[in-house]
VMD Tcl script that draws the C-alpha trace (Angstrom):
set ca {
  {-13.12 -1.84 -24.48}
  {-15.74 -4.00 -26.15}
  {-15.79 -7.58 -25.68}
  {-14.05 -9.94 -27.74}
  {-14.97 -12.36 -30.48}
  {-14.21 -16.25 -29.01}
  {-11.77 -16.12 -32.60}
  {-9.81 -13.26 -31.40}
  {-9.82 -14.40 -27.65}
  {-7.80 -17.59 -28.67}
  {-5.27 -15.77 -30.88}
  {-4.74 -13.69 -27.96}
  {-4.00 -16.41 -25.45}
  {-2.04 -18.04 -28.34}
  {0.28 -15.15 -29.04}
  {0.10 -14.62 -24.83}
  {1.30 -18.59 -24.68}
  {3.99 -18.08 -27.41}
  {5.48 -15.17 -25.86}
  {4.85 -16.48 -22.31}
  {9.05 -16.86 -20.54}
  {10.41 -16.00 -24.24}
  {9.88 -12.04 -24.79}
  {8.68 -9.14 -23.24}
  {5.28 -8.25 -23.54}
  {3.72 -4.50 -23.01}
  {0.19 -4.14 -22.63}
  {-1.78 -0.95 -21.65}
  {-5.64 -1.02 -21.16}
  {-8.20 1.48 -19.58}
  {-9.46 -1.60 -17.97}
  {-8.56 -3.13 -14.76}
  {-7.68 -7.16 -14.98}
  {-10.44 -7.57 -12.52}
  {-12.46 -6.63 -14.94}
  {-10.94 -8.85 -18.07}
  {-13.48 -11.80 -17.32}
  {-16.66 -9.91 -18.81}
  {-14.94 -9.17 -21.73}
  {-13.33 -12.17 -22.64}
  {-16.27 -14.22 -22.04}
  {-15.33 -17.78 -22.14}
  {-14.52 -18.63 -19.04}
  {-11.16 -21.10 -19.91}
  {-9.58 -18.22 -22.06}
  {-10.45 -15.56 -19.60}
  {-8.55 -17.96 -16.80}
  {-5.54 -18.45 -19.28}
  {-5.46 -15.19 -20.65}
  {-4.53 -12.98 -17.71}
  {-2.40 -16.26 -16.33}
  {-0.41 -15.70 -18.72}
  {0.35 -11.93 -18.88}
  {-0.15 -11.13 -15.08}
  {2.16 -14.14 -13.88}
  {5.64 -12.54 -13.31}
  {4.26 -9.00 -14.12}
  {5.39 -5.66 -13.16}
  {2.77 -3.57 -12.86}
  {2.09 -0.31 -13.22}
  {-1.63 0.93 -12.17}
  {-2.31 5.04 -12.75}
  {-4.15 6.58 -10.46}
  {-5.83 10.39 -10.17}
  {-7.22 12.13 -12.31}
  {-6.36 12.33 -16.22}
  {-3.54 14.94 -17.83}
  {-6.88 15.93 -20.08}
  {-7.99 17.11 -17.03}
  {-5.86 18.88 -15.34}
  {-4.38 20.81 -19.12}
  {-8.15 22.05 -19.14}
  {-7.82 23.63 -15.70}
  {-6.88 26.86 -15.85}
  {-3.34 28.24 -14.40}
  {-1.84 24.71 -13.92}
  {1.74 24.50 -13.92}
  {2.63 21.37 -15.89}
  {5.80 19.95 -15.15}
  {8.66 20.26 -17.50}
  {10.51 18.00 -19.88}
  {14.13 17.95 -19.19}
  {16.23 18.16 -22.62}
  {15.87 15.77 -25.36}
  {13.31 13.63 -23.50}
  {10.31 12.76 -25.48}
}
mol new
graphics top color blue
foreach p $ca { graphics top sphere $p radius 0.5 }
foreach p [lrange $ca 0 end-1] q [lrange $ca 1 end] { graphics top cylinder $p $q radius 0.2 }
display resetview
C-alpha cells in the first residue's frame, strides 16, 4: 500500500516484462489500477507497469462488503464448504 522505491519499481516492470506472453502471472492488491500511478511514481514505469499486467488480463474486481464484516455480525449464516475444498 505504500509507494514504491524507483529501485523496486523497475524490478517490478522487469520481472512484469520477463513474464509478459511467457507465464502466468497472479496479482492481488487492495488497490484499484486506477490508482497504481500515485504509487509508482515515475511516470514511464507507472505507464509500463500496469501495460504489462492489465494487457490480456482477466480480471476479477470484489465488491461489497468484507467476510470480516459480515463473521462479526451476529446470526449470519455463512455459506458452506462442500467436501475436501479448501
Amino acid at each position: 500500500m505504500a509507494p514504491s522505491s524507483e529501485p523496486e519499481s523497475r524490478d517490478f516492470r522487469e520481472i512484469c516484462g520477463d513474464r509478459y506472453y511467457v507465464r502466468s502471472t497472479v496479482l492481488t492488491s487492495q488497490l484499484p489500477v486506477s490508482r497504481w500511478h500515485e504509487r509508482i511514481g515515475d511516470p514511464t514505469l507507472a505507464d509500463g507497469i500496469p501495460d504489462r499486467l492489465v494487457h490480456d488480463a482477466h480480471r476479477i474486481e470484489a465488491r461489497g462488503d468484507s467476510i470480516r464484516k459480515i463473521r462479526k455480525t451476529p446470526n449470519v449464516q455463512l455459506p458452506r464448504r462442500a467436501k475436501g475444498a479448501p
